[in-house]
N, C-alpha and C positions, 0 to 999 in steps of 0.2 A: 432365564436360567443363567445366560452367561452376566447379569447384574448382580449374580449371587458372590461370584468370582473375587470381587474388589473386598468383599465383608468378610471373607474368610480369611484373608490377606490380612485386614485391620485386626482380626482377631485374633489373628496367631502373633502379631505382632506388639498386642497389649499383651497376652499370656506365655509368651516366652521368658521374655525378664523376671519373671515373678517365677516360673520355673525352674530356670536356673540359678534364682538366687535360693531356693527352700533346697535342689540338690548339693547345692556347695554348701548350703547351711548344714545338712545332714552327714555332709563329708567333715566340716569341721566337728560335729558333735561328736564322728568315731574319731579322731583325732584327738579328741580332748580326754575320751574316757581311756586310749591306749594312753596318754601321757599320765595321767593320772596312775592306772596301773602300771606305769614304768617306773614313778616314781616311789609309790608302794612295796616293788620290787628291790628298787633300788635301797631305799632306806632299810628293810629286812637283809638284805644282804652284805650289809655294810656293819648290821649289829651283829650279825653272825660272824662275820671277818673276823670284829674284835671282841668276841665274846671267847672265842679257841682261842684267842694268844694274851691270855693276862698275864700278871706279874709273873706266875712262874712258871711262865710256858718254857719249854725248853726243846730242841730238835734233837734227834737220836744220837750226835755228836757233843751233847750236852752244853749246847749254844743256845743262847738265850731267844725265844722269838717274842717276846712282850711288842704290843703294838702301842704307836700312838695317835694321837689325832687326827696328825695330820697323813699318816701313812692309810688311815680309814678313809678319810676323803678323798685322797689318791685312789683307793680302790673303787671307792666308787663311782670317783668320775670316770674311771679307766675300764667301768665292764662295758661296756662297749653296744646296749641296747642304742639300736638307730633314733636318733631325735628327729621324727618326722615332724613334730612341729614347732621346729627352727628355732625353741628359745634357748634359754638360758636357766641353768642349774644349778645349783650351790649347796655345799653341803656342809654341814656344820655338828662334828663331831665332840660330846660331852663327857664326863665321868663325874655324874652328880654326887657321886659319895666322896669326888676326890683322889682316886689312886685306882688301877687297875688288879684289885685283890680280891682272889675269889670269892664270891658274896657279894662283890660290890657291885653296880648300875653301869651299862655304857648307854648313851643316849645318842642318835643318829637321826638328824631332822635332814631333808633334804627339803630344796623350794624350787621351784619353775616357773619361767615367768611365761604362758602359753601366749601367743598372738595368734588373735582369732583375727580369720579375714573374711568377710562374706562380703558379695559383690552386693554393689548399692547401700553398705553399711559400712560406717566408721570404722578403721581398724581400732583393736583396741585390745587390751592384753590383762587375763588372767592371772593371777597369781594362786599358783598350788603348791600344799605342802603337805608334805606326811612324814611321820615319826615313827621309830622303832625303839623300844627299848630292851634289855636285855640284861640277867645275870651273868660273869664271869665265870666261866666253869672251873678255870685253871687259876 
């Protein structure tokens, strides 16, 4: 019996590593599907930003609030969803028709570059993206 002692030792210690590398692997895959739907989130809320403030949006003081590109991209790197996984975002606001007039297209791609890490595997980094488009109301 106690010759058994030394084998369960070996064998916790082949099955360990391979354990903890499929739970971190599982940690990275929720990881990767909240960045994905952050980014999804993010690029929707970005065409909606500039969807309410086209050419003739105006405020109750009769002040113009038209948006532009680059105040879209400020918004949406500035909502403030946690980057649990450490990368990097970019976002790249459009107006494929040209001009912010009612009718016309705003386009909001956002990108994320994910760095996956699993232990005993190369780090190595994803790239994700997703697009929103959208009519101007105003």
């Amino acid at each position: 019996m106690e010759a058994e002692g030394g084998e369960t030792l070996v064998t916790l210690a082949m099955v360990l590593p391979i354990l903890i590398g499929f739970v971190f692997g599982i940690m990275q895959v929720c990881l990767l599907y909240y960045t994905w739907e952050m980014i999804a989130e993010s690029a929707c809320q970005g065409s909606r930003y500039a969807m309410v403030r086209g050419s003739t949006c105006e405020t109750s003081a009769a002040a113009s609030c038209t948006v532009t590109a680059s105040q879209v991209n400020s918004y949406v790197k500035g909502l403030g969803w946690p980057n649990l996984g450490n990368g990097t975002m970019t976002v790249n606001t459009t107006f494929p028709d040209g001009d912010e007039a009612p009718g016309h297209r705003v386009l909001v791609t956002v990108t994320y570059s994910f760095p996956y890490q699993i232990p005993f595997v190369v780090t190595k980094t994803l790239s994700l993206s997703s697009t929103s488009e959208v009519y101007f109301l105003q």
